[in-house]
GUMIBA-703638 format. One line per field, with one value per residue (C-alpha): residue number from 1; residue in three letters; chain; z, x, y. Coordinates in nm, 3 decimals, padded with zeros to 5 digits. Layout:
BEGIN
resi <- (NUM|...);
resn <- (ALA|...);
chain <- (A|...);
pz <- (Z|...);
px <- (X|...);
py <- (Y|...);
//
This chain:
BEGIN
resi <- (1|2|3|4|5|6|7|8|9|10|11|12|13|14|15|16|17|18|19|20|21|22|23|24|25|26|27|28|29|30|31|32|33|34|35|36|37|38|39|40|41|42|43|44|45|46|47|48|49|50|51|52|53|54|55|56|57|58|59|60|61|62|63|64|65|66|67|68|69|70|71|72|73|74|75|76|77|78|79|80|81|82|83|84|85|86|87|88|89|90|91|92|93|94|95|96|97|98|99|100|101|102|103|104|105|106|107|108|109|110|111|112|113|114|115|116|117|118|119|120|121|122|123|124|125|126|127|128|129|130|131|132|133|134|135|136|137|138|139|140|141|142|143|144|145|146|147|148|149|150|151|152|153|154|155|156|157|158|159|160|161|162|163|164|165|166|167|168|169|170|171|172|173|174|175|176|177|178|179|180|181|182|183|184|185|186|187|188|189|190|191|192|193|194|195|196|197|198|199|200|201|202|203|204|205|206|207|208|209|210|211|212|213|214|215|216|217|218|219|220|221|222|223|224|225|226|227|228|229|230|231|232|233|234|235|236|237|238|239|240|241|242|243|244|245|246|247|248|249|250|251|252|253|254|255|256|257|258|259|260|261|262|263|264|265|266|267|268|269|270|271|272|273|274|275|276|277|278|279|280|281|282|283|284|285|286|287|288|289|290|291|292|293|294|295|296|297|298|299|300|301|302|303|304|305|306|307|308|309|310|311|312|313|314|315|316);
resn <- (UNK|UNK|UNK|UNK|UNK|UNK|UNK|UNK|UNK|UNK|UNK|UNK|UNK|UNK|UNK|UNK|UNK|UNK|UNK|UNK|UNK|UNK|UNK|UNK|UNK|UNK|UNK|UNK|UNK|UNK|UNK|UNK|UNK|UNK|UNK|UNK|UNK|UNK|UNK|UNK|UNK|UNK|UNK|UNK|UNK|UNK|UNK|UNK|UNK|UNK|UNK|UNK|UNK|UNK|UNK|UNK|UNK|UNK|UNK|UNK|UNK|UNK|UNK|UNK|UNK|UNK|UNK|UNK|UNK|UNK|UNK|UNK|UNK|UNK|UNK|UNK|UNK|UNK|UNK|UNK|UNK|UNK|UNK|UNK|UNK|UNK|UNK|UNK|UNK|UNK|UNK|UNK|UNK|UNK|UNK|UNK|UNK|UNK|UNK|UNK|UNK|UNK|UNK|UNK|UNK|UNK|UNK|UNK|UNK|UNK|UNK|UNK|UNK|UNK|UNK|UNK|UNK|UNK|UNK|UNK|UNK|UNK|UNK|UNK|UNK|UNK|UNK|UNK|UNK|UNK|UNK|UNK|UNK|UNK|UNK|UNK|UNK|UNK|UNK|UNK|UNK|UNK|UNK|UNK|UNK|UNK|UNK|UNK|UNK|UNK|UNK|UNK|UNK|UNK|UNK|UNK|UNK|UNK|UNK|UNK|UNK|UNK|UNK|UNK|UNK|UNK|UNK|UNK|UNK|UNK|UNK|UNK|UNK|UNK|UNK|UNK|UNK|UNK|UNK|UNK|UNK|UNK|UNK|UNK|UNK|UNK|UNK|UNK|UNK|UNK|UNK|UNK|UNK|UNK|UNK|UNK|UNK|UNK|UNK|UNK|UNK|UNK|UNK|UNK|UNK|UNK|UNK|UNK|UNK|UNK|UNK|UNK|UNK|UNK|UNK|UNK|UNK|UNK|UNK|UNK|UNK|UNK|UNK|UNK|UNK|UNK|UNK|UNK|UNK|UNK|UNK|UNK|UNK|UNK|UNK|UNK|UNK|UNK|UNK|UNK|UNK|UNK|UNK|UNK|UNK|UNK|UNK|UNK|UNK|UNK|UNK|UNK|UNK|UNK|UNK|UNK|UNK|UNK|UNK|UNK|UNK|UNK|UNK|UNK|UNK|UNK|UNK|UNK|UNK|UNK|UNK|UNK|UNK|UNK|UNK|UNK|UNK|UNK|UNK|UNK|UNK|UNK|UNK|UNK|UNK|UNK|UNK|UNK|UNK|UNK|UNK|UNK|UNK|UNK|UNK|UNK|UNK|UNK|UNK|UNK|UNK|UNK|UNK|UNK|UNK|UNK|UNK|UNK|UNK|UNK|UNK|UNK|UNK|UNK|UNK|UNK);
chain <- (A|A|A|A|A|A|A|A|A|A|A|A|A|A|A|A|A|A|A|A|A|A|A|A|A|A|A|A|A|A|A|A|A|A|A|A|A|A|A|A|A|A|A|A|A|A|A|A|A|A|A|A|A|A|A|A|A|A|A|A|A|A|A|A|A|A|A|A|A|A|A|A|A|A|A|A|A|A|A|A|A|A|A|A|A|A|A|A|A|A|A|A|A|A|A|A|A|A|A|A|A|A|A|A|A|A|A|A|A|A|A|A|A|A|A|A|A|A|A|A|A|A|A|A|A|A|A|A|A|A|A|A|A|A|A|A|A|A|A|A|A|A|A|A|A|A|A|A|A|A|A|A|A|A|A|A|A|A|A|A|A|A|A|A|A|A|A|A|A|A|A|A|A|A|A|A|A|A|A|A|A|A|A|A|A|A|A|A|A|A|A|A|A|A|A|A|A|A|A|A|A|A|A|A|A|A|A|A|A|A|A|A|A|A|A|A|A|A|A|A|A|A|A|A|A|A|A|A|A|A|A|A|A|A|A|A|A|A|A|A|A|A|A|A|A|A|A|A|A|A|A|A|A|A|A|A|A|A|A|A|A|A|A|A|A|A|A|A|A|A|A|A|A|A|A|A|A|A|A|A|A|A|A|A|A|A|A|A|A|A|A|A|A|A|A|A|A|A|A|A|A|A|A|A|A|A|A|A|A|A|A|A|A|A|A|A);
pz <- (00.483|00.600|00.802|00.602|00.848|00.702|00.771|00.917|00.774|01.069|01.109|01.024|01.354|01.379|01.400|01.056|00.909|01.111|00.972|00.618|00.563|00.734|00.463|00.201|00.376|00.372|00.027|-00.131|00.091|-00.069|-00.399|-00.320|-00.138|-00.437|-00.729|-00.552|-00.314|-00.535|-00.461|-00.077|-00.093|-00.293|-00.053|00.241|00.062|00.014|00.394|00.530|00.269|00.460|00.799|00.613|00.527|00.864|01.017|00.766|00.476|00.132|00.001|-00.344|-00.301|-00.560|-00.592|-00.655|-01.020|-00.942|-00.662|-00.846|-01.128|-00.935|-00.708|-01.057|-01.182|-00.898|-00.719|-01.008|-01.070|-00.854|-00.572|-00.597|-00.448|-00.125|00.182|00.033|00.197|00.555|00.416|00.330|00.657|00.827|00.646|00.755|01.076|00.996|00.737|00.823|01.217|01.103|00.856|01.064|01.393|01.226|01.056|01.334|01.542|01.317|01.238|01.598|01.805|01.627|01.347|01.452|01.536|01.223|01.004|00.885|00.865|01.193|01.190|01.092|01.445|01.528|01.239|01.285|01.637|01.519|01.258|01.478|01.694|01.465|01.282|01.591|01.724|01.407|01.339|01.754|01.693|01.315|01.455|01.445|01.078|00.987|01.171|00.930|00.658|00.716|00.746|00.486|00.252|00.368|00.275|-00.068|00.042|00.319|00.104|-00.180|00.119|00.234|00.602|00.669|00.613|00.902|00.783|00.475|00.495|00.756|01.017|01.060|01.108|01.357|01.560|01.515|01.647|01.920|02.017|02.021|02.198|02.352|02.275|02.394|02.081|01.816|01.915|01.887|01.712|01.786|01.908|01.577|01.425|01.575|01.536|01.180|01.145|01.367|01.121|00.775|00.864|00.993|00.638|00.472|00.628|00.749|00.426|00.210|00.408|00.451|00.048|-00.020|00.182|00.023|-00.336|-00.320|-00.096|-00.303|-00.632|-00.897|-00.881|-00.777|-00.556|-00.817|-00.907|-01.063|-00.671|-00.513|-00.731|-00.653|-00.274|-00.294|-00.464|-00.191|00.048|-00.058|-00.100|00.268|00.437|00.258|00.393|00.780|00.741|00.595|00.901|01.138|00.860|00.836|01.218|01.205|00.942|01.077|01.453|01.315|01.078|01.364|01.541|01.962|02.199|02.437|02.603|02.283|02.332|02.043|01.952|01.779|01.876|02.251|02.140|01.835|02.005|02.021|01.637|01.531|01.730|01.581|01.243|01.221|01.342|01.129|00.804|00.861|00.867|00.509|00.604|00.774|00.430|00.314|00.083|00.072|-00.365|-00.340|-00.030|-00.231|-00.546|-00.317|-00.138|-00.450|-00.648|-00.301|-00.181|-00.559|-00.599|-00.228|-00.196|-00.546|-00.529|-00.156|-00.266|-00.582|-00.366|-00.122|-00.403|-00.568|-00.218|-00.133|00.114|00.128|00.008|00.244);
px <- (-04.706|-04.688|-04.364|-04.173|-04.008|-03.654|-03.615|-03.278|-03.229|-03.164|-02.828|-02.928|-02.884|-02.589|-02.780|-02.904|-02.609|-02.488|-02.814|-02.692|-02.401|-02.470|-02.711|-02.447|-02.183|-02.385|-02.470|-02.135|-01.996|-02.330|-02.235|-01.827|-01.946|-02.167|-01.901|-01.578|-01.771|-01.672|-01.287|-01.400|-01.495|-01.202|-00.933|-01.211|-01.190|-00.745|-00.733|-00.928|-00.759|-00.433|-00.655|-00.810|-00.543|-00.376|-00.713|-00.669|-00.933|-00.848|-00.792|-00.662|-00.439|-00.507|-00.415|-00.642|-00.763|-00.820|-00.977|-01.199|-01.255|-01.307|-01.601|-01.790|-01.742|-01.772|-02.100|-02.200|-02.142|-02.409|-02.192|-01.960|-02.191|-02.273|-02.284|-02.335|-02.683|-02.473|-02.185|-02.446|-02.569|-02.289|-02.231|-02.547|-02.366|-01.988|-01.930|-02.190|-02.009|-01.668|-01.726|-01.887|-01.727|-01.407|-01.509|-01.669|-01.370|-01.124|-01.371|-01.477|-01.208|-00.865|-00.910|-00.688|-00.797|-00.684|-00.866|-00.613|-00.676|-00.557|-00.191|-00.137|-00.076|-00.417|-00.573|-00.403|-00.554|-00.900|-00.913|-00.781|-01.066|-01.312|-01.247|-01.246|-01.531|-01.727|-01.618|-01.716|-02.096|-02.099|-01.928|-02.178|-02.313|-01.947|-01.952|-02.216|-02.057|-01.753|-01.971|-02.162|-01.888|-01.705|-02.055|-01.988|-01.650|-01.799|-02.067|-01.770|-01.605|-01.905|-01.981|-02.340|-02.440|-02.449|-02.601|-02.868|-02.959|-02.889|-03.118|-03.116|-02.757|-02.785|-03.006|-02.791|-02.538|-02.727|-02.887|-02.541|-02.295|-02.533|-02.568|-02.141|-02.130|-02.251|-01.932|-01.719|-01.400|-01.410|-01.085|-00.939|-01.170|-01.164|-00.758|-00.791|-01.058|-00.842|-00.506|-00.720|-00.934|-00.544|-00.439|-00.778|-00.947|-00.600|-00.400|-00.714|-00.800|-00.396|-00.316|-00.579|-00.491|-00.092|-00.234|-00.414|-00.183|00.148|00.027|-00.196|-00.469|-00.787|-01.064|-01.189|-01.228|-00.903|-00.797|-01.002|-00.879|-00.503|-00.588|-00.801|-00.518|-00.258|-00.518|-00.635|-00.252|-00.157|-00.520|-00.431|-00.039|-00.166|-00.475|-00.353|-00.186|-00.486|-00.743|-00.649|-00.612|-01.011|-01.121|-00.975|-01.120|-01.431|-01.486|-01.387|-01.719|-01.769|-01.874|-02.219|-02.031|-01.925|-01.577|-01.347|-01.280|-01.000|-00.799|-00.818|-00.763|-00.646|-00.264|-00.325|-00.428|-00.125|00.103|-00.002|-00.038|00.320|00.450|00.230|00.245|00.520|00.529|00.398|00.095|00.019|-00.014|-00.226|-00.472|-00.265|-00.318|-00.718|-00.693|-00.475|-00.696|-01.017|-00.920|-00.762|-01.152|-01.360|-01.144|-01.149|-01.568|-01.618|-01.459|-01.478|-01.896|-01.916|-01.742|-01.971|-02.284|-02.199|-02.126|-02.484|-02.648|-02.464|-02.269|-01.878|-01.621|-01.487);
py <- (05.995|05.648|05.588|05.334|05.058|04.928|04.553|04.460|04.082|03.869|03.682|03.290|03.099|02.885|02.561|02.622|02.651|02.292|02.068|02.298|02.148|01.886|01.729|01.851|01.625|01.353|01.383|01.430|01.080|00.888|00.970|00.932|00.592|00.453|00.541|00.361|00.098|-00.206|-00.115|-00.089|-00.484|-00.581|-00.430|-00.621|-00.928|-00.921|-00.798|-01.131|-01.320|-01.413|-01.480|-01.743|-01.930|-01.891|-02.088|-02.373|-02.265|-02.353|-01.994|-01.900|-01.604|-01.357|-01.001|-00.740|-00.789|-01.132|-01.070|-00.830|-01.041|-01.360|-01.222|-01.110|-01.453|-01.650|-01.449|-01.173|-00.809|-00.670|-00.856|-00.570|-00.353|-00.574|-00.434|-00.091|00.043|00.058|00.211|00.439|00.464|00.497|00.822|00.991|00.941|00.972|01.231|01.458|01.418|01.445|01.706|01.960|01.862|01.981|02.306|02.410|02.366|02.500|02.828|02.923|02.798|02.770|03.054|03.347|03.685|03.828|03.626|03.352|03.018|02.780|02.653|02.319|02.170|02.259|02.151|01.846|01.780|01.931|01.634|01.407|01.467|01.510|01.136|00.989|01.094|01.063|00.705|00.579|00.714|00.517|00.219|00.021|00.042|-00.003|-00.336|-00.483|-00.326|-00.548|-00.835|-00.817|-00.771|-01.106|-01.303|-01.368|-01.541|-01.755|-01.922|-02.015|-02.171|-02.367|-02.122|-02.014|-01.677|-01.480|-01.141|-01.088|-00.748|-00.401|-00.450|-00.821|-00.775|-00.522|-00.720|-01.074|-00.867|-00.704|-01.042|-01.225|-00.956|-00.737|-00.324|-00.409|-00.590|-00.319|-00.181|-00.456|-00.347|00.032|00.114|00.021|00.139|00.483|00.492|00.460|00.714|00.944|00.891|00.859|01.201|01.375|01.263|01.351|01.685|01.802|01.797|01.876|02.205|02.281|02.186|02.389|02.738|02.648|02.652|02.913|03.136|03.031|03.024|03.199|02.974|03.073|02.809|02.632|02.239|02.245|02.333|02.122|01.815|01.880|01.898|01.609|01.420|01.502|01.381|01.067|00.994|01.064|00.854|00.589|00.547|00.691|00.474|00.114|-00.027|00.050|-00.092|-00.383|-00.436|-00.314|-00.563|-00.872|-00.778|-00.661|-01.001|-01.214|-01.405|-01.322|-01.533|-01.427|-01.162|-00.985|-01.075|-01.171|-01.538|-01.512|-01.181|-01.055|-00.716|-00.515|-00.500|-00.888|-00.884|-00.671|-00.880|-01.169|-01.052|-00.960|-01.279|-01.485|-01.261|-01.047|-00.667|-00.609|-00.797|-00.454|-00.295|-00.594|-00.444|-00.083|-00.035|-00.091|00.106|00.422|00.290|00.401|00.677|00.873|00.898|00.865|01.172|01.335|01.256|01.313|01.708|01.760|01.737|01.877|02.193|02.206|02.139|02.376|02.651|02.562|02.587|02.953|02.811|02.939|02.714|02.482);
//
């Protein structure tokens, strides 16, 4: 009688499970990215508006309808989407960083013995870190993003074009500032990644464990919406002050060193944005920023906790 060998299935290896969710990630922030992007270069458009002015351009204030509506009139529909192949890219870097940078923090370092989720103080760090460190390796696709999206305002306004596409940005900017200047506006960037992704991944994952722990409802989308909703709420009011200090650094041209024309550093540009625009310039843009985050947050975790549901993967 033929001995008859059981197979023991074999654990999958932890760096399967990383690329895994990994490609999810990035999938669910391409799809997020492409459905809200046109309220992405509104709020870029409102934030540079002011700045503008203050350097003597002939600028027509407008809020953010007619901001909307004037850059479909004035440059066409498919204008709305400019810039939107390095947003792109800057996801395949950025979410799929942040994403799994934080989950596997909070699941093999900060979840307690007894099987509970992390407190909130940890989670809190943990997403802290996790933006952060996300948004310095993506920096430099968010750079051209920027860019790009103040084009269509530049040529109504008479300036050259400085970018046309991705990589001949990427190499203007290389060629002018040096590798240095690929980075060029990082440490507000990375500051608002660190507050938007506390407000975002924190009080998603937390809302989440609350609703389901307090209530009768079970992890479903109807879950995942509500948390979603609390989180795009809270990025938005962490997140505002620090974008806007990003864009306007980020937008402003260097000299051959990759140095800053116009602001010294970001503490420079919120000084001076203050004085010249007052405090509420610092939530410059804040609506399309809310208007954004609300559906990129709902689209973004309602698909990545579908996707990883269809691919057998445990909810988030």
């Amino acid at each position: 009688m033929a001995a008859t060998i059981a197979r023991i299935p074999s654990e999958p290896r932890y760096i399967d499970t990383f690329f895994h969710k990994y490609a999810l990630s990035v999938a669910a922030a391409a799809v997020a990215e492409t459905v809200t992007y046109p309220l992405d270069i509104v709020k870029t458009r409102l934030q540079v508006q002011g700045e503008m002015a203050a350097k003597g351009h002939p600028v027509d204030r407008r809020g953010f309808f007619k901001t909307a509506s004037g850059i479909v009139k004035e440059e066409g529909l498919v204008k709305l989407w400019k810039g939107l192949p390095p947003a792109i890219y800057r996801h395949l870097i950025y979410s799929g960083c942040r994403m799994n940078f934080y989950e596997g923090m909070r699941d093999r370092f900060l979840k307690p013995k007894d099987g509970t989720r992390a407190p909130l103080w940890k989670c809190v760090l943990v997403g802290v870190l996790a933006g952060g460190l996300g948004q310095f390796l993506a920096s430099p696709t968010d750079l051209v993003k920027v860019q790009m999206q103040t084009e269509g305002r530049r040529a109504l306004m008479g300036l050259p074009p400085r970018v046309t596409n991705t990589w001949q940005a990427l190499r203007r900017i290389a060629s002018e500032g040096g590798i240095r200047g690929l980075w060029k506006g990082t440490t507000p960037n990375v500051y608002r990644a660190a507050l938007v992704n506390l407000g975002d991944l924190t009080t998603y994952d937390t809302g989440k464990r609350l609703l389901l722990q307090h209530t009768n409802l079970n992890d479903n989308y109807f879950t995942h919406s509500l948390a979603s909703g609390m989180s795009g709420l809270v990025a938005a009011t962490l997140g505002t002050p620090a974008d806007v200090i990003r864009t306007r650094v980020m937008n402003q041209p260097t000299d051959d060193k990759g140095r800053g024309l116009h602001y010294k550093s970001p503490l420079d540009c919120l000084l001076r944005t203050v004085r010249g625009e007052g405090f509420r310039a610092l939530y410059k843009g804040f609506v399309p920023i809310w208007a954004r985050m609300a559906p990129w947050s709902f689209t973004f975790w309602v698909t990545y906790e579908e996707f990883r549901r269809f691919a057998g993967v445990a909810s988030f």
